[in-house]
C-alpha positions in Angstrom: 197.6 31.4 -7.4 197.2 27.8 -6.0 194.3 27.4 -4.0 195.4 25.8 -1.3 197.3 29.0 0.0 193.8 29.9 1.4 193.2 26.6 3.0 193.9 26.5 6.6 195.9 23.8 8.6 195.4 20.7 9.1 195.0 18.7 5.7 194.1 15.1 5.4 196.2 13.2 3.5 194.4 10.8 1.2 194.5 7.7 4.1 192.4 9.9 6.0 190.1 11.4 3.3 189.1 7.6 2.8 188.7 7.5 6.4 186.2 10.3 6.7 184.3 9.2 3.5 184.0 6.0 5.7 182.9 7.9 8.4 180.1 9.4 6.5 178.7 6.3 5.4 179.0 4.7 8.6 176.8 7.9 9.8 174.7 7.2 7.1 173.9 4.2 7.6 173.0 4.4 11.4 171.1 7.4 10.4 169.2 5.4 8.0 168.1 2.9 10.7 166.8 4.9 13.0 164.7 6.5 10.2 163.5 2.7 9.6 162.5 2.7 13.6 160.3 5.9 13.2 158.8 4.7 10.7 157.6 1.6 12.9 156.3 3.5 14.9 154.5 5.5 13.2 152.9 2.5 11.0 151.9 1.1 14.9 149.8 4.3 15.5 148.0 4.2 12.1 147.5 0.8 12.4 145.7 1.0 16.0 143.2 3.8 14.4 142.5 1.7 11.6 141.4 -0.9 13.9 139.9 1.3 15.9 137.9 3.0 13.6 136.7 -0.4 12.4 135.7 -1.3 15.9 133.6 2.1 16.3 131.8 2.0 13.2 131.1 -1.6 12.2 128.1 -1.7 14.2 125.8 1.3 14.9 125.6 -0.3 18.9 129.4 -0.3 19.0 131.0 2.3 21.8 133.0 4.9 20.8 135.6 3.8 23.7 137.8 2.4 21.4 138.4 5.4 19.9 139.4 7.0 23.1 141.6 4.6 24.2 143.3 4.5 20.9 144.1 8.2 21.3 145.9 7.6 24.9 147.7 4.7 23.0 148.9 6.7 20.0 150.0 9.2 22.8 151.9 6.9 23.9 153.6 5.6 20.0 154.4 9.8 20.0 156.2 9.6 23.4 158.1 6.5 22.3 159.1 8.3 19.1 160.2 11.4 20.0 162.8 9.4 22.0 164.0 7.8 19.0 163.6 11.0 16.9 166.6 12.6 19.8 168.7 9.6 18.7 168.0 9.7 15.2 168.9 13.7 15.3 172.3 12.5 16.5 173.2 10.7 13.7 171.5 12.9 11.3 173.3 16.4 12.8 176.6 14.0 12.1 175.5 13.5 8.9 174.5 17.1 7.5 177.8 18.4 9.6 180.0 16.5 6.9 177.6 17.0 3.8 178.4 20.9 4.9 181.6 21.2 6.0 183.7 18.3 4.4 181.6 17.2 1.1 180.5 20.8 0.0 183.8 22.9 -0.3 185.1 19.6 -1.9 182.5 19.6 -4.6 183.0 23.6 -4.9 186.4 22.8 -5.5 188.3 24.4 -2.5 189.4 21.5 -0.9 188.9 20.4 2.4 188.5 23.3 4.6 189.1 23.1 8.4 189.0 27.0 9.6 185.7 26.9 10.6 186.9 24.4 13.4 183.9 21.7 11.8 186.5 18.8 12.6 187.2 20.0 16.7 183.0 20.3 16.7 182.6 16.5 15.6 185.5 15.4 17.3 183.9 16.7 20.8 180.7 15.4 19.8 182.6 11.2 19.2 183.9 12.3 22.8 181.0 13.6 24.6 177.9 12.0 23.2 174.9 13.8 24.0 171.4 14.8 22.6 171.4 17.6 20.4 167.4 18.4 20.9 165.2 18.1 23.9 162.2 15.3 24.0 159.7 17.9 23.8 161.3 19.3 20.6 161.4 15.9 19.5 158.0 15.2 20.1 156.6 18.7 19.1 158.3 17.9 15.5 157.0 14.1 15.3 153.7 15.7 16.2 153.4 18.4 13.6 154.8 15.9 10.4 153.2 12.9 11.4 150.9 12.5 14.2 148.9 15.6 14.2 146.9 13.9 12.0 146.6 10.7 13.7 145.0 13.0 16.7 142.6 15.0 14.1 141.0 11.9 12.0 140.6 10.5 16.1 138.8 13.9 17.3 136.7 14.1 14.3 135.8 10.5 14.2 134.6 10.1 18.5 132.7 13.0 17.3 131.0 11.6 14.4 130.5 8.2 16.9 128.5 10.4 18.9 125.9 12.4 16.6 125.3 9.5 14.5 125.0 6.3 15.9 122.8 4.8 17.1 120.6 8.3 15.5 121.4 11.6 14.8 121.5 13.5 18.1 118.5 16.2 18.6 119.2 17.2 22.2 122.5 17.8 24.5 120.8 15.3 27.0 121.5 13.1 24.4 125.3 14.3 23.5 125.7 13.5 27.7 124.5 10.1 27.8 126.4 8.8 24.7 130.1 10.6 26.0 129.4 8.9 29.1 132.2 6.6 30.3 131.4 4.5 33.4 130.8 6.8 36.8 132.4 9.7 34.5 129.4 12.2 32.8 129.0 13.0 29.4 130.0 16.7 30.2 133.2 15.4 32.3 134.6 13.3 29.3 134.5 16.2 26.6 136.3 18.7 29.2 138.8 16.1 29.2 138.6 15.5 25.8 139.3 19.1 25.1 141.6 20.2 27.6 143.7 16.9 25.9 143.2 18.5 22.5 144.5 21.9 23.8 147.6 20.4 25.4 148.4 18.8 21.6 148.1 22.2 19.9 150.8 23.7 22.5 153.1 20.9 22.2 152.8 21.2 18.5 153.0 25.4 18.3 155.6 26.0 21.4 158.2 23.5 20.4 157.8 25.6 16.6 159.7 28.0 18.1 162.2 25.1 19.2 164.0 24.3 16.1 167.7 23.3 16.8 167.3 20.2 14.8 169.3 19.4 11.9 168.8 18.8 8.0 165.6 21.0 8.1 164.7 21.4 4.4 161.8 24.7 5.4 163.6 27.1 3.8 166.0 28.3 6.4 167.1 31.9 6.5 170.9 31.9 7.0 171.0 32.9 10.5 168.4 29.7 11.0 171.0 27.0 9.8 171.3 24.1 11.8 175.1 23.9 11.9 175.1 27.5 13.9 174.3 26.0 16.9 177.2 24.5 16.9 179.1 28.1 15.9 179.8 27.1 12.7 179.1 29.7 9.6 179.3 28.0 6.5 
């Protein structure tokens, strides 16, 4: 029985195979760069801390201010990120749409397969470009690979500022005086301090729940798979 009789209409005639494959690179490609750009920005926040940390600890008289100020800035790298992560994700759903859809059943050896109407979806989405994840998704998943961690060497290093240097503390008087900042008390700054901690942990656990983008490699379960959202069942 020859296979294509379970194919569906349309084919691509081998012009057009080439120009997909073209496609896919092109894809690739831009894909590729905006991977580069996250990657900038991530190497700006580590970098900051690093110097930051060296600014806090060279000297037992040094503040612990830079550390604080390091955290708003690296708040600030995660916001810019995220928006690059929503463009990245565009090229990247592109991407994994034709690794599924076009490249797989070719390398199972069914041919190109359209019935799942894969084509129509990324023909609407050359026609209508739009982000495929929200900025707080975006951010929620830069914040829970990357940056997370950023934040947590940052808590744990203002704290260790503060019980060590200039002496080990041996009273909360003392914990007041050295979080002072300015006209701002001691007890002030680490509500703050916490109250910012506790708005990172929700970003990082609601947006779990968010999880529309695609090429996940978590170990989806099949009604999980990025290319659903779309209504596509592979």
């Amino acid at each position: 029985m020859n296979t294509r009789e379970h194919l569906s209409a349309p084919f691509f005639d081998p012009a057009e195979l080439g120009a997909v494959a073209h496609l896919y690179r092109g894809e690739m490609y831009r894909s590729k760069v905006w991977r580069t750009r996250l990657d900038t920005t991530t190497n700006w926040a580590v970098a900051v801390t690093g110097i930051a940390l060296s600014l806090s600890f060279t000297n037992i008289e040094n503040s612990p201010l830079p550390l604080i100020l390091t955290g708003l800035l690296v708040m600030v790298f995660l916001g810019i990120e995220a928006r690059r992560y929503r463009y990245f994700d565009i090229w990247r759903t592109r991407v994994r749409l034709l690794e599924v859809c076009f490249y797989g059943p070719i390398l199972r050896g069914e041919g190109v397969r359209t019935e799942n109407g894969w084509n129509q979806v990324l023909a609407e989405d050359y026609s209508r470009l739009h982000f495929h994840i929200s900025f707080w998704e975006a951010a929620g998943r830069r914040l829970r690979r990357n940056y997370a961690w950023i934040f947590l060497i940052l808590g744990i290093s203002y704290l260790a500022k503060i019980d060590i240097h200039p002496a080990p503390l041996r009273t909360l008087d003392d914990l007041w005086a050295r979080a002072a900042i300015g006209p701002l008390s001691g007890k002030v700054v680490l509500l703050i301090g916490i109250v910012y901690y506790l708005g990172i942990f929700l970003l990082a656990t609601v947006t779990l729940r968010q999880q529309h983008a695609a090429g996940r490699v978590s170990g989806l379960e099949e009604h999980e798979d990025p290319m659903l959202k779309f209504g596509i069942h592979v």
